[in-house]
N, CA, C and O of each residue as an XYZ file, in Angstrom:
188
protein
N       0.844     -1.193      0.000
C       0.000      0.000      0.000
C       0.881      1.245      0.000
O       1.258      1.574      1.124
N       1.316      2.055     -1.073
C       1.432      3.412     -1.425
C       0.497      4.508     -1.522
O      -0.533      4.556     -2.193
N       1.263      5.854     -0.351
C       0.691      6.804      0.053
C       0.708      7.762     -1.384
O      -0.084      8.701     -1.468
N       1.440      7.529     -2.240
C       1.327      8.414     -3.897
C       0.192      8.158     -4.276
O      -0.362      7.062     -4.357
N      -0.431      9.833     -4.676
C      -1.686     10.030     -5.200
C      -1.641      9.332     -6.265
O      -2.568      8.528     -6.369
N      -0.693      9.353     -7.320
C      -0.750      8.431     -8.618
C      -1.420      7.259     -8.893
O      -2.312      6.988     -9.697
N      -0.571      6.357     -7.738
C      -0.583      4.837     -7.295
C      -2.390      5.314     -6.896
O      -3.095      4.557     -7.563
N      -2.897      5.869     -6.416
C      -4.416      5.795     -6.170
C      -5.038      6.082     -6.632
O      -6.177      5.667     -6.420
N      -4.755      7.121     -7.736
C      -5.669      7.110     -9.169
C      -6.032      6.296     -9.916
O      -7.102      6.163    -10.510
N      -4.518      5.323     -9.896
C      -4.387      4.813    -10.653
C      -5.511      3.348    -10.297
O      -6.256      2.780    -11.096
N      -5.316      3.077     -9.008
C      -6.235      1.874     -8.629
C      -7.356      2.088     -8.338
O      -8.145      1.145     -8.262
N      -7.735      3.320     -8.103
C      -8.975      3.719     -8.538
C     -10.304      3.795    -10.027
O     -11.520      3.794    -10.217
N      -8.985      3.853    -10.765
C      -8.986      3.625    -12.208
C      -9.454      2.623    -12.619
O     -10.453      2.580    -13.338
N      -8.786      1.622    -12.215
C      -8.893      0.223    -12.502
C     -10.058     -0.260    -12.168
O     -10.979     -0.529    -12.938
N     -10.029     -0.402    -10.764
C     -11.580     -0.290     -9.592
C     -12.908     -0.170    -10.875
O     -13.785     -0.792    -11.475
N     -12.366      0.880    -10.741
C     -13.563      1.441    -11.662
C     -14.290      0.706    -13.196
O     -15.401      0.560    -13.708
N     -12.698      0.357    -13.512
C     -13.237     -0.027    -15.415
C     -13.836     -1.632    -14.990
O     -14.763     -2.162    -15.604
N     -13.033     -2.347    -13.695
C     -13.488     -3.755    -13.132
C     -15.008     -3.686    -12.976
O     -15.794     -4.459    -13.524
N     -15.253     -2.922    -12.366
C     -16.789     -2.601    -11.359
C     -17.388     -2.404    -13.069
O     -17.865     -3.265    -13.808
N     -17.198     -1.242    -13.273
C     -18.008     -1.000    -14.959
C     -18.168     -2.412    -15.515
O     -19.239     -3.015    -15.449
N     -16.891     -2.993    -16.150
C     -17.001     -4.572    -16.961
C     -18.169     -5.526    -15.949
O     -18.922     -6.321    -16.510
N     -18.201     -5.365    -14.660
C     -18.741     -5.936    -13.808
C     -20.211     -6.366    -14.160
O     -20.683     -7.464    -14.456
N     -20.846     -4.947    -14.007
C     -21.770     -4.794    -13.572
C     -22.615     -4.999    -15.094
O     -23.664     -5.640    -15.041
N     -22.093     -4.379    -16.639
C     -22.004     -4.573    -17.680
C     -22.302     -6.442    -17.525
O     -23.419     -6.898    -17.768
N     -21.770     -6.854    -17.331
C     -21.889     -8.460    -17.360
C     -22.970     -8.958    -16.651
O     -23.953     -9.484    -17.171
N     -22.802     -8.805    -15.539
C     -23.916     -8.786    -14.343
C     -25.237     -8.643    -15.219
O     -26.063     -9.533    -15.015
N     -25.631     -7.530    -16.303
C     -26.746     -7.214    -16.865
C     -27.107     -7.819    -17.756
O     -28.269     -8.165    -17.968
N     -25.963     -8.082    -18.553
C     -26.124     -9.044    -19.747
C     -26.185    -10.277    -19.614
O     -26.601    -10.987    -20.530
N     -25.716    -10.844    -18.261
C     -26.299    -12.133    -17.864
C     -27.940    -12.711    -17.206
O     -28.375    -13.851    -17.040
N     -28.686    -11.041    -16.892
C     -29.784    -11.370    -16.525
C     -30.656    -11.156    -17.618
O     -31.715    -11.762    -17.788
N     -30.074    -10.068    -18.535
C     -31.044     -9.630    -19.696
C     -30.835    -11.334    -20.658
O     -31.746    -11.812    -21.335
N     -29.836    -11.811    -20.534
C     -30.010    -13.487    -21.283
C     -30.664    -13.993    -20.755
O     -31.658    -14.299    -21.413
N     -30.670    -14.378    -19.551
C     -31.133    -15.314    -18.846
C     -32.917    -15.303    -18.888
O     -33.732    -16.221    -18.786
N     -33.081    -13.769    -19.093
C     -34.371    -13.847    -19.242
C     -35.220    -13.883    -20.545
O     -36.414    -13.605    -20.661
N     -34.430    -14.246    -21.403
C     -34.649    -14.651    -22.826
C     -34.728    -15.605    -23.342
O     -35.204    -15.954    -24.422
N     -33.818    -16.511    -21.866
C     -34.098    -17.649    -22.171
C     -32.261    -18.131    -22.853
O     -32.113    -19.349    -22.951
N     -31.043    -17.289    -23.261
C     -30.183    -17.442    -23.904
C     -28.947    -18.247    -22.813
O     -29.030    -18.479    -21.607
N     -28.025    -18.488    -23.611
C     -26.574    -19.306    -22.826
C     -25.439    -18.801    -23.393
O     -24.291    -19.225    -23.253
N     -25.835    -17.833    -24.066
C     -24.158    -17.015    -24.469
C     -24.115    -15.727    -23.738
O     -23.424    -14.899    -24.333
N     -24.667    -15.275    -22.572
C     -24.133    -14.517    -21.867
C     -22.920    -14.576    -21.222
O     -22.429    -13.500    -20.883
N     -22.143    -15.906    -20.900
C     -20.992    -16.304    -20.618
C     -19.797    -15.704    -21.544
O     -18.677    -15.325    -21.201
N     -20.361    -15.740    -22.745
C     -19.498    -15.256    -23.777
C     -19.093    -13.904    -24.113
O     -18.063    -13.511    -24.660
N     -20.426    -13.066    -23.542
C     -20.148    -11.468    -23.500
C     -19.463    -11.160    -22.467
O     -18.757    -10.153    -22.507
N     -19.520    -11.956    -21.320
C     -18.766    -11.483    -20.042
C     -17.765    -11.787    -20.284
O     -16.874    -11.133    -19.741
N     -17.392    -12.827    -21.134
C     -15.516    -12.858    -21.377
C     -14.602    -12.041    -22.769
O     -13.553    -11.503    -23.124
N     -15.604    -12.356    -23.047
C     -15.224    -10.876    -24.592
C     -14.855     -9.544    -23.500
O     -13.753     -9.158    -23.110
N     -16.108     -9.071    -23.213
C     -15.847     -7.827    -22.168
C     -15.719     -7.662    -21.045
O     -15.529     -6.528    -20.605
């Protein structure tokens, strides 16, 4: 753990695009699921 603002932008950054891809997946696995589909697995690993 580094006290440099950088280093915490920077993992903040990240945090962020993780949580985004996350939650992005998270949606596209319920918006399949409720369609009835099985390639939501596939969008969550593409993106």
């Amino acid at each position: 753990m580094s006290a440099e603002p950088e280093l915490e932008l920077l993992e903040v950054s990240q945090v962020a695009e993780i949580l985004h891809v996350s939650v992005k997946c998270i949606y596209n696995l319920i918006h399949a699921r409720k369609k009835g589909k099985k390639g939501y697995q596939k969008i969550c690993i593409l993106r």
